[in-house]
C-alpha positions in Angstrom: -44.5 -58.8 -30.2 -45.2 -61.5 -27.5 -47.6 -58.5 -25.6 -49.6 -58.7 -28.5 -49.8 -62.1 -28.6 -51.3 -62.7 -25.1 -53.3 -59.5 -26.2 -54.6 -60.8 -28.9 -55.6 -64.2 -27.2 -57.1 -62.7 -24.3 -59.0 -60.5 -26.6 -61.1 -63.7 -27.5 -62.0 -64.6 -23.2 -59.9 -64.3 -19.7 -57.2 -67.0 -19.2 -54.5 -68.4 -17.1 -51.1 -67.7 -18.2 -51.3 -71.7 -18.3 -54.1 -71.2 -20.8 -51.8 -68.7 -22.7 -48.9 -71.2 -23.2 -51.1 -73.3 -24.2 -52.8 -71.0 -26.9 -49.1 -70.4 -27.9 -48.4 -73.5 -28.2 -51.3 -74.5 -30.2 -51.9 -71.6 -32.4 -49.1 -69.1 -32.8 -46.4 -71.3 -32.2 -46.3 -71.8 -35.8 -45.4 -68.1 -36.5 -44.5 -66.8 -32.9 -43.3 -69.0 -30.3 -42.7 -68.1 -26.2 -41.1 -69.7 -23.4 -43.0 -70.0 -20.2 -41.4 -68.0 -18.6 -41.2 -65.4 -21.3 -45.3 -65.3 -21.3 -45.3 -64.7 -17.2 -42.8 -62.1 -17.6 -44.6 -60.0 -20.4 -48.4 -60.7 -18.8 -46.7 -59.1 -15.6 -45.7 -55.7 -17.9 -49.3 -56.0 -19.4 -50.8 -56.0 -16.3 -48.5 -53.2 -14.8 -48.8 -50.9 -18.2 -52.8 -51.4 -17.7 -53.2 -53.8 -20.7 -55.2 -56.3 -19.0 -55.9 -56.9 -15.1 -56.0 -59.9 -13.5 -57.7 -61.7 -10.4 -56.6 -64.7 -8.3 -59.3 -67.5 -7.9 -58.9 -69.9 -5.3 -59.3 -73.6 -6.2 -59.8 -76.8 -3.7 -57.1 -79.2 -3.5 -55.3 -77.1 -6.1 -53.0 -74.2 -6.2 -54.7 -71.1 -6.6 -54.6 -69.3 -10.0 -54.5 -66.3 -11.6 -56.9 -65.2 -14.7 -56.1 -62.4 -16.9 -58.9 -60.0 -18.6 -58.0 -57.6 -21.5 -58.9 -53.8 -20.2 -60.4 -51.0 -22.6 -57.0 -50.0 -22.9 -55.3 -53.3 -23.5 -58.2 -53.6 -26.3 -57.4 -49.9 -28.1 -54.0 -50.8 -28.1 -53.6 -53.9 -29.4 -56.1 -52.3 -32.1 -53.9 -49.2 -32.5 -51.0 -52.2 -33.4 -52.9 -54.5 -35.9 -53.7 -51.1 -37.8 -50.2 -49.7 -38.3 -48.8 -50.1 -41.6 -45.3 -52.2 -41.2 -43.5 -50.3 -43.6 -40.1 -52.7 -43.9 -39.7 -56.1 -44.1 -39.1 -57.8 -40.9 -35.5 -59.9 -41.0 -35.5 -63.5 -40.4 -33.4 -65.8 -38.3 -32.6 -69.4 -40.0 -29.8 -71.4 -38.0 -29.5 -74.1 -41.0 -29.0 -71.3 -43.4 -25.8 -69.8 -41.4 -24.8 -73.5 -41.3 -24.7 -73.7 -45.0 -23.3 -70.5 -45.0 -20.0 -71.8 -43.4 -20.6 -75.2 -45.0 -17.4 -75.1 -46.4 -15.3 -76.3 -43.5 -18.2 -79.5 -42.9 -17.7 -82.6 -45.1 -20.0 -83.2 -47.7 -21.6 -86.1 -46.1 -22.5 -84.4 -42.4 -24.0 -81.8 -44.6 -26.3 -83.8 -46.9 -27.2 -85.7 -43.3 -28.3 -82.3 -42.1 -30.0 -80.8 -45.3 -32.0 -84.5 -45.7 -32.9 -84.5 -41.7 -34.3 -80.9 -42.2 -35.9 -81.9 -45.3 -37.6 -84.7 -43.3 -38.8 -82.4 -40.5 -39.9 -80.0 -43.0 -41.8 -82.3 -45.1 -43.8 -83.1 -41.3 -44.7 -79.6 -40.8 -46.3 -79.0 -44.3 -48.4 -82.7 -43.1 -48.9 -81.0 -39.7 -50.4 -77.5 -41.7 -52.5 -79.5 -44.4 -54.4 -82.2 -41.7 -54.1 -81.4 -38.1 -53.6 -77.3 -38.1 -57.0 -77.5 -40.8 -58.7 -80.2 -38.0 -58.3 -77.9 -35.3 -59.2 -74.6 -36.9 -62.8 -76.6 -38.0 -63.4 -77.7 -34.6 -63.1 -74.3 -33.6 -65.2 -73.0 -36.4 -68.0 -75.9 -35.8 -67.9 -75.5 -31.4 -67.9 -71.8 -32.0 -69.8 -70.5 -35.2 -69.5 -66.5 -33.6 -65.4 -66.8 -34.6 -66.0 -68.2 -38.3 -64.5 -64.2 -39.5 -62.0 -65.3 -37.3 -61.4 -69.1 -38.3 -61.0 -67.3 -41.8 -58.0 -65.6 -40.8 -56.5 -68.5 -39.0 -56.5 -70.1 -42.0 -54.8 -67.7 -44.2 -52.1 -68.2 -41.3 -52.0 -71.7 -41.8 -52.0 -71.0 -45.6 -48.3 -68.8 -45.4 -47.0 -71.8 -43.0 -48.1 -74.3 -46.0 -46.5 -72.1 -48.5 -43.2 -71.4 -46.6 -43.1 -75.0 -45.6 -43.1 -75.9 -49.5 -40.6 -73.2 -50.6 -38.6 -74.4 -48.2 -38.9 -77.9 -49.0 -38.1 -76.7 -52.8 -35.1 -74.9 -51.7 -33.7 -78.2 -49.8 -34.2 -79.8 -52.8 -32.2 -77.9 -55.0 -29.4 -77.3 -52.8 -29.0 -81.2 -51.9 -29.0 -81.7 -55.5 -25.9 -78.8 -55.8 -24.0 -80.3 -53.2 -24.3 -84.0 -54.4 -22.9 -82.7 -57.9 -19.9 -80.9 -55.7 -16.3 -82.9 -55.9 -15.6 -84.7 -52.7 
């Protein structure tokens, strides 16, 4: 999934894999997140499967760097991807969820401490998707008016973050509540 990330990002200009993490980190992140080193190990099998080619430019009184460029190839396959039907649903992976799965041998209190803590950060991400996540996909929108088709799919990203991010918050709610009425 991570190829078609960095696809996908160097679809819109060339960049460092610097300039990748960084688009991770301030895009996908929400949805798809990579490691550093994780990015410089896939752009190396992009580059090697003919994906996207790259060039070293030399810079003064700075290490040299490397900037990537989406082929033809790279392009038709990260097309032939976004166009295949996903035909299952994909599994998730929720660490606080296998917690309270095996909740019984915690104490009710280190539990609720958990649930309200996650509730908290929870609570921040659905502020972080309803101000700064909507800021930054206007500044895009108003700095580069050729992406708005684009900055209208961002959005209905943002928009299943917002959404999960309340559900989730719901759900939080209604199991603190449960394990507050619980017997000690």
């Amino acid at each position: 999934m991570l190829k078609y990330v960095l696809l996908g990002a160097l679809s819109y200009q060339p960049l460092t894999g610097y300039q990748l993490k960084q688009f991770v980190d301030n895009t996908t992140k929400h949805f798809w997140f990579a490691q550093t080193s994780q990015i410089y190990r896939t752009l190396k099998e992009i580059e090697e499967a003919k994906l996207a080619v790259s060039e070293v430019q030399e810079q003064d009184k700075r290490p040299d760097r490397r900037l990537y460029h989406i082929t033809q190839t790279g392009r038709d396959d990260l097309k032939a991807w976004l166009i295949q039907p996903m035909t299952t649903v994909e599994p998730t992976k929720d660490a606080l969820v296998i917690r309270l799965f095996f909740a019984k041998q915690m104490d009710k209190d280190s539990l609720l401490t958990q649930l309200k803590l996650q509730r908290t950060l929870h609570q921040q991400q659905l502020l972080l998707y309803r101000t700064e996540i909507i800021r930054q996909i206007e500044t895009s929108r108003a700095q580069h008016p050729e992406l708005d088709r684009d900055a209208q799919f961002w959005d209905m990203a943002r928009r299943n973050g917002e959404l999960a991010e309340e559900y989730y918050i719901r759900w939080l709610d209604e199991t603190i509540q449960r394990i507050e009425a619980m017997p000690d």
